[in-house]
N, C-alpha and C positions, 0 to 999 in steps of 0.2 A: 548399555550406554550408547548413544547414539553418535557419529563423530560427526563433528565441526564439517568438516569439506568430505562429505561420502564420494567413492567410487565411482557406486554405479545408483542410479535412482530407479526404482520399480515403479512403473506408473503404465494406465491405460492406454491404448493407440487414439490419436495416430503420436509414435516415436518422434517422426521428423517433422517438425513446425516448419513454416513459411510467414514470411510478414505480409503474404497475401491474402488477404480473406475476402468472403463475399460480399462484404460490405463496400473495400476499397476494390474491388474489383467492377462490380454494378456502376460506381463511381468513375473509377476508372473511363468505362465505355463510353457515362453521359457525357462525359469532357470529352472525349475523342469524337464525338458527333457534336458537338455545337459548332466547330467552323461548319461543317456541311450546312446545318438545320441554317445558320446566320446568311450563308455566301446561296442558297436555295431562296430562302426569302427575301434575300434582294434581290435575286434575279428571278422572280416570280414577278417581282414591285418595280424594278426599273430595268430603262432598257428595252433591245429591241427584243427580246422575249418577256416584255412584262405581260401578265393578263391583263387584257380587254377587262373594264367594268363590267361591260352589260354581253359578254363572249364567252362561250365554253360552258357555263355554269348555270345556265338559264335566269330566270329572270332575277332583277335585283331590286331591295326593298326603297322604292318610292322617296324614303327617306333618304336612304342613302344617293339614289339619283339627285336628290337635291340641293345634298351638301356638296356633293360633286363638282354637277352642273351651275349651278346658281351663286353658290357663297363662295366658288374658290377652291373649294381644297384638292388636294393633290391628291389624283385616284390613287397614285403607289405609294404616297403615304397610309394610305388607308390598307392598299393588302399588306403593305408590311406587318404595321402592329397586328391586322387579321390574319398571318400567316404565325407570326409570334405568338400572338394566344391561343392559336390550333395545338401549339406543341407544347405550351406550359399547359392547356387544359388538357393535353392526352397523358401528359407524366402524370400529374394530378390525380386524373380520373382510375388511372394504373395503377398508384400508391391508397389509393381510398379503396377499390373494387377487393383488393388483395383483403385490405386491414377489415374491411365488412365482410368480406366471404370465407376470412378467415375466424370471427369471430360468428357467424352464422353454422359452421362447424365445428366449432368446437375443435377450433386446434391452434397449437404454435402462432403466437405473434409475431414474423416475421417479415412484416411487412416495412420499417423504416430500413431493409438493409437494400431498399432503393431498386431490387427489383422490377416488382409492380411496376414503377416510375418507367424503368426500360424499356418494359416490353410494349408500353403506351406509346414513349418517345419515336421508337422503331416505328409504330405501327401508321404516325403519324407521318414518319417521313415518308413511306412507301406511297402513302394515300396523296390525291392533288388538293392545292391550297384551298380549293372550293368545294372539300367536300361539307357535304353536313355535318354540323358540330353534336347532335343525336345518336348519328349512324357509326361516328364515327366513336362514340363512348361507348356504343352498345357495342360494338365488335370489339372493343376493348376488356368490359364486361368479359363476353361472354369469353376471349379469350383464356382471364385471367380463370374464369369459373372451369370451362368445359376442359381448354388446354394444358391447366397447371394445378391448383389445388385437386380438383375432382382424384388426381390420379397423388397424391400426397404435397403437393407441391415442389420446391426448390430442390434436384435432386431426386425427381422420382417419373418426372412426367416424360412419355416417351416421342413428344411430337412437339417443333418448336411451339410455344405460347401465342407468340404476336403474328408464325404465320399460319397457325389456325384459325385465333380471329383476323386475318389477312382471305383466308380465303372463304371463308364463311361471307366478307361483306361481299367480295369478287363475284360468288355464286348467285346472292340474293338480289345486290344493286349492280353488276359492272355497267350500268349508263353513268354509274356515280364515279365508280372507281377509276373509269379511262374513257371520259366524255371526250369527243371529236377536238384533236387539236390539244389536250391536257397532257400536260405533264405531271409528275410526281413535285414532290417539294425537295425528295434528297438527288433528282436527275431530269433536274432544267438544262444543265450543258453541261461541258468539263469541266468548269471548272470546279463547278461541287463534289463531281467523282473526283475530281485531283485530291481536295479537302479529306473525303471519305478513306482515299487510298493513305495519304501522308499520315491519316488518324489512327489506322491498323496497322501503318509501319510500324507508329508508334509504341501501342500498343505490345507488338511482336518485340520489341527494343526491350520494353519494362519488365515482359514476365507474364503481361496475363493474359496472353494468348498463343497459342505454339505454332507456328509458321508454317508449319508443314501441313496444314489443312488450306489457309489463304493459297500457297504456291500451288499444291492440288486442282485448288478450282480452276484460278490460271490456269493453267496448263491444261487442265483438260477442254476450256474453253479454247483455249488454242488451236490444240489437236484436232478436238471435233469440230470446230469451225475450218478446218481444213476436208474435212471427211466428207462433211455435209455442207461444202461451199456451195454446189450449184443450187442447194436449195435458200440461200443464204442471202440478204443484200449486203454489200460491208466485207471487208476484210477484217482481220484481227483485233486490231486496234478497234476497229470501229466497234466492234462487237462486248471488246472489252470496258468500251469508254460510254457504254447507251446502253442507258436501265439498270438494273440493281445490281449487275455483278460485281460490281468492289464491295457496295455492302452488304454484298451478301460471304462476299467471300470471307472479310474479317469483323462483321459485328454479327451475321446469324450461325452460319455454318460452323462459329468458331464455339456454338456453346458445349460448355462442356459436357452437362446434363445429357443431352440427347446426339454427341458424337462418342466417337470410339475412344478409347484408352491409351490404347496400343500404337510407338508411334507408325509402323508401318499400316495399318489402319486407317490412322490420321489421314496418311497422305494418302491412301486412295479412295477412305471417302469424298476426300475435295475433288478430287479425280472426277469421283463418281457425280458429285453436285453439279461439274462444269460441264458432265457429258449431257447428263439431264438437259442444263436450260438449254443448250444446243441441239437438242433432239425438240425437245417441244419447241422450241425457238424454229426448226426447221420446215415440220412437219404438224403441229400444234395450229390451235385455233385462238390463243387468247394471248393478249400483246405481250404480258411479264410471265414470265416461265418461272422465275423464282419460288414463290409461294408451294408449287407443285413440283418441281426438282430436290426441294428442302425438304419437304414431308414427305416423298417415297425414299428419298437417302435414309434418312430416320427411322423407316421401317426395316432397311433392311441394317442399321448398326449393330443389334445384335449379335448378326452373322458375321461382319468383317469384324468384331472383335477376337473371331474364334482365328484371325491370322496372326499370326504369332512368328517373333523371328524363333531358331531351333535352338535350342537347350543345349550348351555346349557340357561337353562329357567328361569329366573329370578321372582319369585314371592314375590311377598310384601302384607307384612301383612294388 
């Protein structure tokens, strides 16, 4: 006979549930990046850093010179909604590539837990509002293919997603990726890093990211931009506040897949992230050091996993 209110219940791991899962997690993130992705596209679109029409991007279509020039319309109206549908069609393209190349292998549908969606989103911020809307699905593509399922997907793959295809399109096009005078769409100025920083605060606040990876990177941006100042332009701030180090610090380096466990780990692989983009940042050839600080940290998380605080000893009288 079985009782009304049992003890103890026998069931399979995991024992301890969380109201976090990867669903509202993925979610989580895309909410914590729309003020950036919002406060980037208008400062791409107006303003004295808005894009030139016919500047940066090479030529523009005929057409659109015409609505421009001749009927009126307002060029930064026009990047804007073209900056907005660069990043609904890279989540898009993210949540489609996963659910097709998940059903192309024959595995797990797990494409609406919004994933896919992210590692588009991201991939679109990094990239400038003018990149091609082709180059910029295909590295998406190929992301989600070569960086994430290939190796089992969610949970298995050992090198971020978004910045493999990040640096896949860097190697093949960078005229496209850091054209003379282009900015990113998530780092037009600070005030988008402020957006990006206030979003991982957030984040760190709720639960679905542990702190001590974001503080790592600081800080080792910090320090090493102290080390390697005379190779440096910018002091700290500066360093902190131009190019992707906020988001990199709390929406890539925080995932959990391809970081450490352990929290003393934690904190030094962020350590190890901020030392990175400050070495290539110093000494390096190519403008964003992110993409390339992210994926050698990655290779080596295995190894800082093996640091462990020491196993307290329990003796009995």
């Amino acid at each position: 006979m079985i009782a009304e209110n049992p003890l103890f219940i026998v069931g399979p791991a995991p024992h301890k549930r969380s109201r976090i899962n990867i669903t509202k997690t993925n979610l989580a993130f895309i909410l914590a990046l729309l003020p950036t992705a919002l406060i980037g596209a208008v400062t791409h679109s107006f303003g004295s850093r808005a894009v030139k029409i016919d500047a940066a991007f090479g030529p523009v279509h005929p057409i659109v010179k015409t609505l421009v020039v001749e009927m009126g319309v307002n060029s930064g109206a026009l990047w804007l909604f073209g900056i907005l549908g660069t990043l609904v069609l890279a989540a898009g393209v993210g949540l489609m590539a996963e659910y097709v190349i998940q059903i192309v292998m024959r595995q797990p549908y797990h494409a609406t837990n919004g994933h896919g969606a992210l590692m588009g989103l991201l991939m679109a911020l990094f990239a400038p509002p003018g990149i091609p809307w082709w180059m910029l699905a295909l590295g998406i593509f190929v992301a989600i293919l070569i960086g994430k399922q290939l190796f089992g997907g969610l949970g298995s793959y050992p090198m971020h997603p978004a910045m493999v295809g990040l640096l896949i399109l860097l190697l093949s096009w960078p005229h496209a990726l850091y054209s003379v005078g282009a900015s990113s769409i998530a780092a037009p100025g600070t005030g988008a890093v402020l957006a990006t920083t206030l979003g991982g605060i957030a984040l760190c606040l709720l639960g679905y990211i542990r702190w001590q990876t974001p503080l790592g990177v600081i800080l080792g941006v910090a320090i090493f931009t102290l080390v390697f100042g005379g190779s440096l332009s910018g002091g700290i701030f500066e360093q902190l506040s131009t190019g992707h180090v906020m988001l990199a610090a709390f929406f890539v380096a925080t995932d959990s897949t391809c970081s450490p466990a352990n929290r003393l780990a934690v904190f030094l692989y962020g350590v190890l992230v901020g030392a990175l983009i400050m070495l290539i940042r110093a000494y390096g050839v190519w403008p964003d050091a992110i993409p390339f600080a992210i994926l050698l940290a990655n290779l080596l998380n295995p190894h800082l996993d093996h640091i462990r605080p020491p196993v307290r000893r329990v003796v009995r009288a």
